[in-house]
N, C-alpha and C positions, 0 to 999 in steps of 0.2 A: 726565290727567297721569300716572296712575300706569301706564297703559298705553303709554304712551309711554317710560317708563323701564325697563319689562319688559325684561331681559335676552334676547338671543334666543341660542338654543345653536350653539355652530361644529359646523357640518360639516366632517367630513375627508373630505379622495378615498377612493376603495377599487378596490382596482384584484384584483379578483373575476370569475370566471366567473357569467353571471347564471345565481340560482338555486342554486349550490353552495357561493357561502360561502367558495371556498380559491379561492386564488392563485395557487398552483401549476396549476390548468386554465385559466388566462385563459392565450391564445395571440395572442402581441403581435407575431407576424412579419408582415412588409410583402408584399401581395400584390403581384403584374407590374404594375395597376392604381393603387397607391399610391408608387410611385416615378416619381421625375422622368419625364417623357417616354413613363410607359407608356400614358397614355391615346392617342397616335398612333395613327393607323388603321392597319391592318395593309398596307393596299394602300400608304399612302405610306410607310410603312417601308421596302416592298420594292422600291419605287419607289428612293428614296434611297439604300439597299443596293447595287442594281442601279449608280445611277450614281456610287456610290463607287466600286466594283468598276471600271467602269470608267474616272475618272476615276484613281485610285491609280497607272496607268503615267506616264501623265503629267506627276502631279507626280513620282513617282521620279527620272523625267528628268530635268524640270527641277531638280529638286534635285542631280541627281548631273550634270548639265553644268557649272555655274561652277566645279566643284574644278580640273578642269589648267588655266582660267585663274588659278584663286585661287596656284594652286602654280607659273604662268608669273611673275606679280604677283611672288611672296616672293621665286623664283630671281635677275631683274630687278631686284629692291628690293637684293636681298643683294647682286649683281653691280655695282651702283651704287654701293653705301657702302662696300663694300670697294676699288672704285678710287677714291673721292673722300678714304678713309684714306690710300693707299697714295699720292696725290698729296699729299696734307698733309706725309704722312714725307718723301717726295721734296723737298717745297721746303724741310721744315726739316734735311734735309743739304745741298742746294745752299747755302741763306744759312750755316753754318758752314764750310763748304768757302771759301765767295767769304772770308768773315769772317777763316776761319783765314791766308788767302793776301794780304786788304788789309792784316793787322796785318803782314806782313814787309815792306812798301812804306815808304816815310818819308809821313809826316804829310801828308795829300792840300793841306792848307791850304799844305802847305810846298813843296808839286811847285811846278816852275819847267822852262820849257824850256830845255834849255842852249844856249849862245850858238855857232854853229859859229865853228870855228875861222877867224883872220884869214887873209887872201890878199893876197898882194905881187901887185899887176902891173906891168909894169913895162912901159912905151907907148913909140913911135917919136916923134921928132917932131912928127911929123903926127895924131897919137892914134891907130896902130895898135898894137892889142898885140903885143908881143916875147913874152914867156914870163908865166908864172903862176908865182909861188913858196910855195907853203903847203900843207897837208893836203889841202885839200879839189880844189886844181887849178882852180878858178874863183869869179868872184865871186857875191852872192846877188844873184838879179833876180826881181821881183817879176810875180806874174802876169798883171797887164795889158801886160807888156813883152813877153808871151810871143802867138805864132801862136793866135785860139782855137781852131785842130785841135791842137794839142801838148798840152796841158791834156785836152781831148776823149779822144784817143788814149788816154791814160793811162789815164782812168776807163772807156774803151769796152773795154780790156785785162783791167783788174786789177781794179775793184771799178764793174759795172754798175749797182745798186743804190746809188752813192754818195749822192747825192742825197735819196733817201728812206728810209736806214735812220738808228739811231743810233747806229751804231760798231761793232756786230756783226749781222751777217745770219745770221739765221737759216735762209733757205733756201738763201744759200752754205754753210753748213755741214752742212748735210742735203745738198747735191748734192757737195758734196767728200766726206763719209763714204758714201756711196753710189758711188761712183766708185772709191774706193780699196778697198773691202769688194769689189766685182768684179773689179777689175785685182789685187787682192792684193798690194798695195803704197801709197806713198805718189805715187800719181796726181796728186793736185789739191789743194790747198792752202784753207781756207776765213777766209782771213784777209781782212778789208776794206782798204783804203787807211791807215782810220786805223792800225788794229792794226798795220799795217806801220810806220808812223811811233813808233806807243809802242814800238815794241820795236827803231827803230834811236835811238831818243832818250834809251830809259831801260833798258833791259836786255839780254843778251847773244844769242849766235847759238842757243844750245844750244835742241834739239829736247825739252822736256820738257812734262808736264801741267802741272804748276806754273806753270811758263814763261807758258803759254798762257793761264793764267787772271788772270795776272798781267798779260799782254796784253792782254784783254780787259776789265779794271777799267782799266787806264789810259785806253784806246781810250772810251771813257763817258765821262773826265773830262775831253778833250780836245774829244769835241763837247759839252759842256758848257762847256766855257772858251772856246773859239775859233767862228766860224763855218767852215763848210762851204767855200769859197773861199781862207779863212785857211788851211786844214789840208793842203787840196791844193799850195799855193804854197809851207809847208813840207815836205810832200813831195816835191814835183820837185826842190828846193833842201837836200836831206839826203840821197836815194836811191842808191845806190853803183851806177853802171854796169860796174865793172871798170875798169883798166887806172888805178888810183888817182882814178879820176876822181868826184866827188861832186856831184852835183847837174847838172842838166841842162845849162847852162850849160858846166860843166867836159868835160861828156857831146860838146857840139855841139862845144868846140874840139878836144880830142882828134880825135871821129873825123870830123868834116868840116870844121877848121880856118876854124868861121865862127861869130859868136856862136848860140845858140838862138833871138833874134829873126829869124832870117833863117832858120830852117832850113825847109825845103819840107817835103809831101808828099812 
């Protein structure tokens, strides 16, 4: 027991050159042998050297090829956001422009087509007509009353796309501004059928922007309110041929002295 409770003495490190006792000769630097990786054979060393050296063009390459795509990529990426910007700007001047130009319109709730004005005819005996006495120079006929080539004609003339746009064509106004940017002048016109009607129904002759966009918001709210059929039958029945005459009707007595149901090819 009592050997067992015998203290035993701590040792300290000593970090000594063997045999001299000082510190200062103890030489603690790391041989080529005690650093990582120095035990390697010398042949695979050279080996591995050999095919770094070789491989090192390589990879240079590879590394320095994806930069003019990387820098196609940024050009590309830039050139993208900056048109998908500069179309945002774009449609939020067009909706203030449309915005600025629907507030000088009366209250769309409140649009009404106006009523053409009344016609006196005034018949033979027999029911032929004698004269027409009012503005318009004849009376309104509806478009089943009408030849289907007269109808046809009209839309095969003025607005070919009637049928499938809604109210403005887009590619009539690209082939009209196209047309006139060559001849250097007002060549071609890009107004649809309706557009023609909103602006003998609701607004004046004058050739302005304003005018035109004013056209074009009406022209929307018409094939919105009306069908396509409907809008035509107002326009043959509104459209000014000259010579006071309004409406195709007034059109066929004037100049071939026979109603519009009868007029030929």
């Amino acid at each position: 027991m009592a050997k067992g409770r015998e203290r035993t003495g701590r040792v300290e490190p000593r970090f000594e050159a063997e045999g001299t006792g000082d510190p200062a000769s103890l030489d603690l630097r790391l041989s080529r042998g005690d650093r990582a990786g120095g035990g390697v054979a010398k042949g695979t060393s050279k080996g591995t050297s050999k095919g770094s050296a070789k491989a090192a063009p390589k990879r240079a390459a590879r590394a320095a090829a994806p930069a003019p795509r990387r820098r196609r990529r940024s050009f590309l990426g830039s050139l993208v956001y900056g048109t998908v910007i500069l179309g945002l700007w774009g449609l939020v001047a067009v909706a203030g422009i449309v915005a600025y130009h629907a507030s000088q319109l009366p209250p769309i709730d409140q649009l009404a087509v106006p009523k053409r004005p009344p016609n006196i005819a005034i018949l033979a005996a027999d029911g032929s007509l004698l004269a027409n006495r009012g503005e318009t120079g004849g009376r309104t006929v509806s478009i089943r009353e009408l030849p289907p080539y007269l109808p046809r004609a009209f839309v095969a003339i003025e607005d070919r796309r009637f049928y499938s746009h809604l109210g403005i064509d887009p590619v009539g106004i690209a082939r009209a501004i196209s047309q006139n940017l060559t001849r250097r002048g007002v060549a071609q016109g890009g107004s649809t059928l309706t557009q023609q009607l909103a602006k003998n129904l609701f607004l004046t002759q004058e050739r302005t922007a304003s005018r035109k966009i004013q056209e074009a918001i009406l022209a929307l709210w018409l094939e919105h309110k009306y069908t396509k059929d409907e809008i035509l039958e107002l326009y043959l029945n509104r459209v000014y041929f000259g010579a006071g005459a309004y409406g195709v009707e007034a059109a066929a007595q004037r100049y071939f002295a026979k109603p519009a149901k009868e007029v030929t090819l």
